[in-house]
C-alpha positions in Angstrom: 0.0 0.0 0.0 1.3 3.3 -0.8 0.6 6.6 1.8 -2.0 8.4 1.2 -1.4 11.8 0.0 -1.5 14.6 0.8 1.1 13.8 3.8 2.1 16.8 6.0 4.8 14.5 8.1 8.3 13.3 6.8 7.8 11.3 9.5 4.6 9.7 8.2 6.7 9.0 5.2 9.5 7.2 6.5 7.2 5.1 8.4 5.5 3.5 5.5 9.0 3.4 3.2 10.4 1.4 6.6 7.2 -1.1 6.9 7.7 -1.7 2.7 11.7 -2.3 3.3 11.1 -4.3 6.4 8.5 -6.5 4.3 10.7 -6.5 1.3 8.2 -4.3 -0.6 11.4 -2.2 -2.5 9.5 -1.0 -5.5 6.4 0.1 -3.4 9.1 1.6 -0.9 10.1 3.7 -4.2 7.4 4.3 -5.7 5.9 6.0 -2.2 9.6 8.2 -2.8 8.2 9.1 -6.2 4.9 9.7 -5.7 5.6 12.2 -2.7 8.2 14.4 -4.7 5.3 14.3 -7.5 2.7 15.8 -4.5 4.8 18.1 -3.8 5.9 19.6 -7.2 2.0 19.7 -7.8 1.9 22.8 -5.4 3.0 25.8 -7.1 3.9 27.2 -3.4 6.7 24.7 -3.7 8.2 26.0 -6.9 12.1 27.8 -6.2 11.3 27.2 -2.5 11.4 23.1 -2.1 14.5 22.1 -3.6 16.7 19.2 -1.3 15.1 17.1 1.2 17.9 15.3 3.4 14.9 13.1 4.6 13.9 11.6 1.3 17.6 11.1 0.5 18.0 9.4 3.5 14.7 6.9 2.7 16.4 6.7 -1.0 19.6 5.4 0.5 17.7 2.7 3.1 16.1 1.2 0.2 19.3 0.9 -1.8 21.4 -0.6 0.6 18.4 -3.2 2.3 18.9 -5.1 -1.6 22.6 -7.6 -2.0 24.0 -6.3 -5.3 25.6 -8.5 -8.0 29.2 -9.3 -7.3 31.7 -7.0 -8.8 34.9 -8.1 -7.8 36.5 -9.0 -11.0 34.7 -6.3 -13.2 37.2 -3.4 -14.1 35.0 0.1 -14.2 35.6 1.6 -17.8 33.7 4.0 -19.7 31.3 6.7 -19.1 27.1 5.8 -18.8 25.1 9.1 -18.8 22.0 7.8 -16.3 18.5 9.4 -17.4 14.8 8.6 -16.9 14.3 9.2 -20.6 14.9 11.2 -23.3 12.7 13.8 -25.3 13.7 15.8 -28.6 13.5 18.7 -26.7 14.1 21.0 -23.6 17.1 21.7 -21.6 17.4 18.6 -20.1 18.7 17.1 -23.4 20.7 19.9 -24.3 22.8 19.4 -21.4 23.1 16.2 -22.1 24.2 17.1 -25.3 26.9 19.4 -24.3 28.0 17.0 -22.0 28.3 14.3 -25.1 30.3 17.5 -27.0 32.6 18.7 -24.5 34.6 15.2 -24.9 35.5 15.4 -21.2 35.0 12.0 -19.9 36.3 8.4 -19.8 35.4 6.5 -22.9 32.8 4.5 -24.1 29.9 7.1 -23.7 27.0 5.0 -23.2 23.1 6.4 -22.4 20.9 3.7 -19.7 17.8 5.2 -19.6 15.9 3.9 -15.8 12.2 4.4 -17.6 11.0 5.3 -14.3 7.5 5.7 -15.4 7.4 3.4 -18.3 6.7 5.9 -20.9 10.1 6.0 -22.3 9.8 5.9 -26.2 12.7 3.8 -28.1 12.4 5.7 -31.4 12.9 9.0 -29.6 15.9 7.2 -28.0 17.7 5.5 -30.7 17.0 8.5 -33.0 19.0 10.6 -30.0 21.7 7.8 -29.3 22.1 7.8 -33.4 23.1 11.7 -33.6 25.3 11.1 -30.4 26.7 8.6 -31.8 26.7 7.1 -28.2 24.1 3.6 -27.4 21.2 3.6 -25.6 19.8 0.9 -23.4 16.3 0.9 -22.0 15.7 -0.7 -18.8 12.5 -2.0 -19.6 10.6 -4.3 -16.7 7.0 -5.6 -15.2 6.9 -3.6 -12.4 8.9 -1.2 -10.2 10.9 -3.4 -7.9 12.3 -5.3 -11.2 13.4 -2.3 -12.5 15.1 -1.3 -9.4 16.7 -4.9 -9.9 17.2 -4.0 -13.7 19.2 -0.8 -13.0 21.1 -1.9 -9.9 22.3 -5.4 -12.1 22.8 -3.0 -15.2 25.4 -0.7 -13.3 26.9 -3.7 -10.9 28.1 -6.4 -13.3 29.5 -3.6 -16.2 30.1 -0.8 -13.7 31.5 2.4 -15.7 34.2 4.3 -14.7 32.6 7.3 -14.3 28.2 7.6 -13.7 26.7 11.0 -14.3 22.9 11.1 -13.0 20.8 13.5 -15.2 17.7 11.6 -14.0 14.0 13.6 -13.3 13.6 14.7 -10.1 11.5 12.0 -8.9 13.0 9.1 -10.0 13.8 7.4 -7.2 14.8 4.1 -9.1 17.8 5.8 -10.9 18.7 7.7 -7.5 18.5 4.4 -5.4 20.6 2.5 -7.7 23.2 4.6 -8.3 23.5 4.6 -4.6 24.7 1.3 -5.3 27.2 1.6 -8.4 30.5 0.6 -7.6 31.6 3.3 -9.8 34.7 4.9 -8.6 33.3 8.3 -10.1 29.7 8.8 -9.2 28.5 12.5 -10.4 25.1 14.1 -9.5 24.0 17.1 -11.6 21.5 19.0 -10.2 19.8 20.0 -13.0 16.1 20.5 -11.6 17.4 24.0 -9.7 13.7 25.5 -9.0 11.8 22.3 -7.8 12.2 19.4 -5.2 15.5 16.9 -6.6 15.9 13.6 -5.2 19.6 13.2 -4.5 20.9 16.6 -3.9 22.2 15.7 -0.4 23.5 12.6 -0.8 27.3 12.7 -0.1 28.6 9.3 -1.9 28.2 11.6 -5.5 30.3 14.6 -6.7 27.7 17.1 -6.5 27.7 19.8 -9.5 25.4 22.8 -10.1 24.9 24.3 -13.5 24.2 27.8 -12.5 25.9 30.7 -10.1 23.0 31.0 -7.9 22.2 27.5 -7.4 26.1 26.7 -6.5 25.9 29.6 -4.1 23.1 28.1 -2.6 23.9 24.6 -2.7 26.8 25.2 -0.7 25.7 28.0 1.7 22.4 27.5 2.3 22.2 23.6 2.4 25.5 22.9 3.4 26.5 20.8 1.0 30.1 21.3 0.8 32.5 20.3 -2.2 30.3 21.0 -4.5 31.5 22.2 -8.3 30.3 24.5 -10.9 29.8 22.8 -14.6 28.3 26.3 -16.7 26.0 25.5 -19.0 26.9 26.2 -22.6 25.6 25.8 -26.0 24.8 22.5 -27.5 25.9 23.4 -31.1 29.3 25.0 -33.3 29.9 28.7 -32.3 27.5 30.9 -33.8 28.4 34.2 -35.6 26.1 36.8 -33.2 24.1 39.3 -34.4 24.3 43.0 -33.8 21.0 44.6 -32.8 22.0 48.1 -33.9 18.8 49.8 -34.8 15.1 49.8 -34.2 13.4 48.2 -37.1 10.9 50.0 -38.5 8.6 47.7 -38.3 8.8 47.6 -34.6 10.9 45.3 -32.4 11.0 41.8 -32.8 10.6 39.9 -29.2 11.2 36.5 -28.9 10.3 33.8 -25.9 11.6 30.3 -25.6 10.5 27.0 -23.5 8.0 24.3 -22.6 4.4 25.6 -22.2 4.8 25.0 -17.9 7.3 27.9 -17.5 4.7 30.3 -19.3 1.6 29.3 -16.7 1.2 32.0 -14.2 -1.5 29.9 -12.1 -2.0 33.0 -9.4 0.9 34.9 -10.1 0.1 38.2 -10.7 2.0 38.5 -14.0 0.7 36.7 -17.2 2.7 35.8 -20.4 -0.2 35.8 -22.7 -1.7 39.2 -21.6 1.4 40.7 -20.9 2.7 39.9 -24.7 -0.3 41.2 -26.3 0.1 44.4 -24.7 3.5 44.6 -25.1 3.3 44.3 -29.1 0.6 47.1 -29.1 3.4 49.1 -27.9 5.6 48.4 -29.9 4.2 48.2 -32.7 6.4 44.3 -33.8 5.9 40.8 -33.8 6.9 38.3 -31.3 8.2 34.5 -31.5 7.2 31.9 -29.2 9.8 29.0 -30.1 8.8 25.3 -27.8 5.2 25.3 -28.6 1.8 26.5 -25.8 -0.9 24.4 -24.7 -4.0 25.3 -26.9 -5.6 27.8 -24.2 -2.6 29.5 -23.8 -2.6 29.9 -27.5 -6.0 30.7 -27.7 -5.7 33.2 -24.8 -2.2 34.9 -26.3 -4.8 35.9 -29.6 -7.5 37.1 -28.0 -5.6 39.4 -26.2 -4.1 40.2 -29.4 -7.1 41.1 -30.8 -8.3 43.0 -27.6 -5.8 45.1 -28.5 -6.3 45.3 -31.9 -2.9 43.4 -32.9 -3.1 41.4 -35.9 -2.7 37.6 -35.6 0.0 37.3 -37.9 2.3 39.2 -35.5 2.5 36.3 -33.7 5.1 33.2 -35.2 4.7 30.0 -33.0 7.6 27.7 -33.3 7.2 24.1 -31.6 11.0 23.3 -32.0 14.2 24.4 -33.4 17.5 22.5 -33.2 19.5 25.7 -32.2 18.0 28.6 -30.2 21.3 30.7 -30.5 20.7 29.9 -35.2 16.8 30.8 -34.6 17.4 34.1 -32.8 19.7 34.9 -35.6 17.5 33.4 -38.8 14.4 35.7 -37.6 16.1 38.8 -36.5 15.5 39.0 -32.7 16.1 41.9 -31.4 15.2 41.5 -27.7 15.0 38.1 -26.3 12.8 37.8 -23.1 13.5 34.7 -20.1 10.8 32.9 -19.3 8.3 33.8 -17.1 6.6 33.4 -13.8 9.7 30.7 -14.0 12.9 31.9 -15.8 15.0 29.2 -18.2 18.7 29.4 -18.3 19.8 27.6 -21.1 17.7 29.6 -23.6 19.1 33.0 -21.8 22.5 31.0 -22.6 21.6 30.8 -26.5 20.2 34.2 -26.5 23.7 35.7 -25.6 25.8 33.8 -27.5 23.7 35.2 -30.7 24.3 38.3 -29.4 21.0 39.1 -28.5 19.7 42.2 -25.9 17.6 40.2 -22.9 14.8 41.2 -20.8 14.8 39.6 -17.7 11.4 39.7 -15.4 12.6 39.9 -12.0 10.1 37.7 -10.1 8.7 38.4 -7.0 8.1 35.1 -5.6 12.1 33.9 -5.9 15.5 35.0 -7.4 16.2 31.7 -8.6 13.0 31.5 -10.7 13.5 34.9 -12.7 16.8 33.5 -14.7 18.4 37.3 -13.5 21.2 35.3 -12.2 21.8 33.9 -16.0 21.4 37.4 -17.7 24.7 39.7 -18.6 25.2 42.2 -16.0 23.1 45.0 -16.7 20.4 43.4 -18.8 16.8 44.6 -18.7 15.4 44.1 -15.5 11.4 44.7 -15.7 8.6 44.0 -12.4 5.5 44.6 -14.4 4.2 45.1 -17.8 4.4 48.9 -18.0 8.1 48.9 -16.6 8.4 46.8 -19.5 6.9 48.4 -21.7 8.8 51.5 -20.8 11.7 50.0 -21.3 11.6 48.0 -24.6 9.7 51.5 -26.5 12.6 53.3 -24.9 14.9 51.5 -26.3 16.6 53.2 -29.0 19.5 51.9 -31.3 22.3 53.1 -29.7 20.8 50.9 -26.1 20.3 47.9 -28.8 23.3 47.8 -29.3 24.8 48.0 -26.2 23.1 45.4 -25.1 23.9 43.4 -28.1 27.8 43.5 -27.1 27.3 43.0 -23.4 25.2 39.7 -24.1 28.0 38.5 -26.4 30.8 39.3 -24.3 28.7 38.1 -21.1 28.9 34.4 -23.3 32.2 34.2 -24.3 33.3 35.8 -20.4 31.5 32.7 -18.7 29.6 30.4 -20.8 31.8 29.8 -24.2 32.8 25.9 -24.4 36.5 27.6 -23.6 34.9 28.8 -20.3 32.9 26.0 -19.7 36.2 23.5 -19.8 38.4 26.0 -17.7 35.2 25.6 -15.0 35.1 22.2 -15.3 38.7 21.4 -14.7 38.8 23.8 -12.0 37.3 21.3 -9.4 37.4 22.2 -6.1 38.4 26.5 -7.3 35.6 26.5 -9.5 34.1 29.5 -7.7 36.7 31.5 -8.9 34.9 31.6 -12.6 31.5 31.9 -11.4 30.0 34.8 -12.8 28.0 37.7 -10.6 24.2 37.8 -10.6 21.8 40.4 -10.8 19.9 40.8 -6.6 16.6 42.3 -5.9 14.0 42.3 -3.3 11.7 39.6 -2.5 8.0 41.3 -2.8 7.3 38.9 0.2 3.9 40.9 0.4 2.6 39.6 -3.1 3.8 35.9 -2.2 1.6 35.8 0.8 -1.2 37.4 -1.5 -1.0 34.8 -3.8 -1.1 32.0 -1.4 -4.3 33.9 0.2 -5.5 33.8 -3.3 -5.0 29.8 -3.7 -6.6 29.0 -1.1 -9.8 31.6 -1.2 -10.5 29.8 -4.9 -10.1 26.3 -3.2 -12.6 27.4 -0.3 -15.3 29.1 -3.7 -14.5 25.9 -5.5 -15.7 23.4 -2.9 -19.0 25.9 -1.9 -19.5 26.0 -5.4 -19.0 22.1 -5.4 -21.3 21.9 -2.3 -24.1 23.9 -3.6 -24.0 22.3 -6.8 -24.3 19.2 -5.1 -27.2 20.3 -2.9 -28.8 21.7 -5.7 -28.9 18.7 -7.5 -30.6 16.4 -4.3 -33.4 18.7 -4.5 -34.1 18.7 -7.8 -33.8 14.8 -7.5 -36.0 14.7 -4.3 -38.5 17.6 -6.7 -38.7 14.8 -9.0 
């Protein structure tokens, strides 16, 4: 039996994962893991404020070690296996991998084992990505959870490679469990889910590495978690010739977005992409480019909002996926690039500069770590709400472009070029000598509590509503 959710006790928790270990129930013991970081990821209060839980590590690492692993003694770690859930075409978490793949860095054979966690992983998808990697992919494919715990834990015991980098999902508390339990002499965790609950943050048997300045910062500082190294990201493709914003266009600016249709949900934060956009492009009087696709209410929201304010629909180019960000920028003449928002993406920002490209950045109220403001070149545009944004893109004249346009490029090739990505990397221990500043602001800790308010007053009108819908409906039964 799994625990009921919600749960509001880590000690509830490592009650029922004890009683499955105790009666040799592994894969319900891991799936209980799973299904509590999914709970918790489910509540947007949890977003850039949840991120390591020492407790669920700790539960992770009981049900690893409770299992005998396959002997090892006379199998000689080589290679490197790259351990995900599963692979999509898109999204950061693939480009990373990618770069990774690039940057040539580690032991060879380069190998992919994909845990397929929540047995959706799709072989075409992953011997279409193994095939321009050039790398194999195997997919651990099994009946039921506790098989595939088996599955992993056999797959990394009896050809253990010499080096294990875990770019698993959050959640998977298969991959995380397992790896626990890889003889590997180089075990490396990279903590790659920076705004949401990770499983495996805290767990001292790995080599610990953050992706961005902030998120090392905070690592080490404010969750202890010592020895921990900086890997910058980069960009997943050849160096790209930028382009030089130098002049406003006369037919208005050309704005660009980028990322999955989640990081664009505002839920009840105050600030919302697709009404913000529209208003935005009445302003200015150009189009804008949303490049990783919406879900069809966002979409259908984003154009009535356009036509509210009287912009036409063709002013608006959606783009599910392009290989490069950094060539798309380029190809379609971007001349500001805007993170993400309510939550920020850095590898996009990361693309944006090394084309060159101005950024807006919306500093978020809720969290620093969710605006992407500690990606951004210093002195990028920082905007709260839509008329400070406004203001500032419509204010914008050439000579600002491109200013803007140089510091973006030089903010790349400074501290996330493949040259300063390697000279990170092989720092170790003195990384944080090459990790860049970030932009700081205040907290609007007044609108956070607002929006939580707000949550929970449309829970309490959503059940009356429920209640008297339900009411309604007796009487008109008992009418009848």
């Amino acid at each position: 039996m799994i625990i009921g959710f919600p749960f509001f006790s880590t000690q509830d928790l490592k009650h029922v994962v004890e009683d499955h270990v105790r009666a040799g129930r592994y894969g319900e013991a891991l799936v209980t893991l799973w299904y509590a970081v999914e709970f918790i990821h489910n509540r947007p209060r949890s977003v850039g404020r949840v991120l390591v839980s020492r407790d669920m590590d700790d539960l992770c690492r009981l049900v690893a070690h409770a299992v005998d692993a396959p002997p090892t003694a006379d199998v000689v770690p080589t290679g490197t296996v790259f351990l995900l859930t599963e692979l999509s075409r898109a999204g950061g978490h693939i480009e990373v991998l990618k770069d990774y793949v690039r940057l040539n860095m580690f032991p060879k054979p380069l190998s992919i084992v994909l845990t397929d966690c929540f047995s959706r992983a799709d072989d075409g998808i992953a011997q279409e990505i193994g095939a321009y990697l050039g790398v194999s992919v195997e997919v651990v494919r099994a009946d039921n959870t506790q098989d595939r715990f088996f599955a992993v834990v056999n797959r990394l015991s009896t050809r253990p490679p010499q080096t294990l980098i875990l770019l698993t999902h959050h959640q998977d508390s298969v991959g995380l469990a397992a790896a626990l339990r890889c003889p590997s002499p180089s075990v490396v965790f990279c903590h790659h889910a920076d705004h949401h609950l990770c499983l495996g943050a805290t767990c001292e048997e790995f080599t610990h590495v953050d992706l961005t300045n902030l998120v090392f910062k905070q690592c080490r500082y404010d969750f202890d978690i010592r020895g921990n190294l900086y890997w910058p990201l980069t960009i997943s493709v050849a160096d790209v010739e930028p382009r030089r914003v130098t002049a406003i266009p006369s037919a208005g600016l050309t704005t660009c977005a980028a990322g999955q249709p989640g990081k664009f949900i505002a839920g009840t934060y105050r600030y919302e992409y697709v009404d913000i956009m529209p208003r935005v492009m009445a302003a200015t009087g150009g189009r804008h480019i949303h490049i990783g696709g919406l879900l069809s209410e966002q979409e259908q929201a984003f154009r009535a909002n356009m036509a509210k304010h009287g912009v036409a629909a063709d002013r608006l180019i959606l783009i599910p996926y392009v290989p490069s960000v950094a060539a798309a920028l380029i190809e379609h003449a971007v001349d500001v690039y805007l993170i993400s928002f309510p939550i920020g993406g850095g590898k996009s920002a990361v693309e944006a500069m090394a084309a060159g490209i101005p950024i807006a950045v919306h500093a978020c109220y809720r969290s620093l770590l969710l605006s992407g403001a500690q990606i951004a070149y210093d002195g990028a545009f920082v905007w709260r709400d839509s008329e400070h944004l406004i203001d500032l893109l419509t204010g914008a004249d050439g000579g600002i472009l491109r200013e803007h346009s140089v510091k973006s490029r030089a903010w790349y090739e400074a501290h996330y070029s493949e040259a300063a990505v390697r000279q990170a990397m092989q720092a170790g221990p003195d990384c944080e000598d090459f990790i860049p500043t970030f932009t700081n602001y205040n907290i609007d800790h007044l609108q956070k509590f607002l929006d939580e308010e707000k949550s929970i007053y449309d829970i309490q009108i959503e059940s009356q509503n429920s209640l008297k819908e339900s009411q309604n409906s007796l009487k008109e039964s008992q009418n009848s």
